[in-house]
Phi, psi and omega in degrees: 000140180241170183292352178301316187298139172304141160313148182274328153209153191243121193260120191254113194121114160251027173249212216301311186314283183330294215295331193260355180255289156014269173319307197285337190268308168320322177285325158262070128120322237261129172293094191253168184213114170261108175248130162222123129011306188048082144186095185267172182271005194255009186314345179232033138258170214256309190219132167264152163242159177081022165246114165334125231017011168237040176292117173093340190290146168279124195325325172285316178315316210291335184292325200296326177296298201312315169285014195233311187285315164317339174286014192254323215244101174302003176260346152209161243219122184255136182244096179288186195359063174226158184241154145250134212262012176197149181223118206229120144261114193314314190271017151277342181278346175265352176116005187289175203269139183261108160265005155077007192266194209254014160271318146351052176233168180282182175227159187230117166279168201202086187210213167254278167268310179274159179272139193254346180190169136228173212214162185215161190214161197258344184203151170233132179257091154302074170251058179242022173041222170222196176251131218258173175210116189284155140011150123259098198232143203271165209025055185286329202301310202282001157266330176321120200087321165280294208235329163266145187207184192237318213276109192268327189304318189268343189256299191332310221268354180271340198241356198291156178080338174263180164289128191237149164257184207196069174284117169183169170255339208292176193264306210260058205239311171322287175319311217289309192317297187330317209292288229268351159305332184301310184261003167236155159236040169206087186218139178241114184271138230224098181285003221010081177087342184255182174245042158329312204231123147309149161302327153293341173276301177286333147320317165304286182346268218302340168306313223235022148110003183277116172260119189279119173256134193253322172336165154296145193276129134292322188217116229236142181245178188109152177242145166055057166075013200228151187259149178248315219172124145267123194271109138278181168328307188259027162106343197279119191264134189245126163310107148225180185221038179092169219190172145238176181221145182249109189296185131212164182238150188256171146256156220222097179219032165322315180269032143271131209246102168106322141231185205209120157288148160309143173220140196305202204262327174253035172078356185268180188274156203261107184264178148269227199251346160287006182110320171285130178292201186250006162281135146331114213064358189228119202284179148194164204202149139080197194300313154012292208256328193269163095321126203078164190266137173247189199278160201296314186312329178268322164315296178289023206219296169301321211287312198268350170285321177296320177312327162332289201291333191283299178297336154290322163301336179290317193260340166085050181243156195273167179203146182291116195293000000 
């Protein structure tokens, strides 16, 4: 291989997923290139939880681990705090058949704002997870991550038992209350202003001791990250000790240039269960791929079953759609 030659994949994503297909795709073989960014969404939590032997660790050590082990392998190569800001396959743009062979490959620019190289790659791992958009409630941000969290599966078992809040706007606000109920018998749910909760969703809500504030939030009270009190609209301050909020997220995929993978009814990419889009060569891995954000141990998990299927499709072993 010379530097001229395409990457055997070009990995778009630097959290558990990328990092873990990154490895797994290195290990076989494979010349790979990885860009991130560095701005994962999960940057204003303090400790992730529920990933094996790293339970409590924060989310940057772990890339920072992840990443001190990719450097064992000369065969693949990080490009940090870089994007790629446009992704082309020439022969979709010209009508050509994407037959996914080994004439086929993308092209990447690659930088920060401007493109600094461009790199071509015979295959790509969206493992770029999504973009989240919080409640607009003033001053969410200074809780996000201390006392407030999105995740209940990554979070919960640290809040349990206390008075909890339930911040969102969304049709699945319900559902959510049934989840986090599991670990409080004092939790309140704060449509800020919206119809999230039915009148039938809250009735049920209130059988089983959850209580709906439907006002607009004016304020979230507490110092240094720690939550106190929701102030509403009609004056009323609710006691909590901490809480979630349900964002909501997109997939960020603007810098594909000249076709478009399918995509679902709420915009996420549509795969099988192996990982492959309905483009020929292009993969997704990880929140990418899942609808909703999942726990990093399930991500990096996703990251290394696609890298599988991706050395088998390189090689031309059949793999289950």
């Amino acid at each position: 291989m010379t530097e001229t030659d395409p990457y055997d994949v070009l990995v778009i994503g630097g959290g558990p997923a990328g990092l873990s297909a990154a490895l797994n795709l290195g290990r076989s073989l494979m010349r790979v290139l990885l860009v991130d960014a560095d701005r994962p969404r999960n940057a204003a939590t303090l400790n992730s939880h529920g990933f094996l032997t790293r339970d409590g660790v924060p989310p940057h050590e772990l890339r920072r681990l992840a990443r001190e082990e990719l450097a064992a392998y000369p065969n693949i190569e990080i490009r940090s705090r870089m994007r790629v800001l446009d992704l082309a396959r020439p022969d979709a743009e010209t009508g050509g058949d994407l037959d996914g062979g080994a004439d086929a490959v993308f092209t990447a620019s690659v930088g920060r704002r401007e493109p600094l190289e461009v790199v071509s790659a015979r295959a790509v791992l969206l493992a770029t997870g999504l973009r989240e958009t919080l409640p607009e409630v003033p001053n969410l941000r200074g809780f996000y991550g201390m006392s407030l969290f999105s995740c209940a599966a990554c979070d919960a078992w640290e809040l349990r038992g206390r008075r909890l809040a339930l911040i969102g706007e969304t049709p699945d606000l319900c559902d959510r209350a049934r989840l986090i109920a599991r670990w409080t018998e004092s939790l309140t749910v704060f449509t800020n202003g919206s119809d999230a909760v039915s009148a039938a969703e809250e009735a049920e809500l209130a059988a089983s001791g959850v209580a709906v504030r439907r006002h607009p939030i004016v304020e979230l009270l507490g110092d240094r990250g720690r939550i106190e009190g929701i102030r509403l609209s009609d004056g009323e301050v609710v006691a909590v000790d901490g809480g979630f909020v349900r964002p909501e997220w997109a997939t960020e995929l603007s810098f594909l240039r000249g076709f478009a993978p399918a995509l679902d009814a709420d915009g996420h990419l549509v795969t099988d269960r192996a990982g492959r889009t309905d483009v020929p060569g292009l993969y997704a891995a990880g929140d990418a791929a899942i609808p909703g954000p999942q726990q990093l141990i399930v991500a990096a998990g996703a990251g290394a079953r696609v890298a599988a299927v991706m050395v088998h499709d390189a090689v031309g072993i059949a793999q289950a759609h």
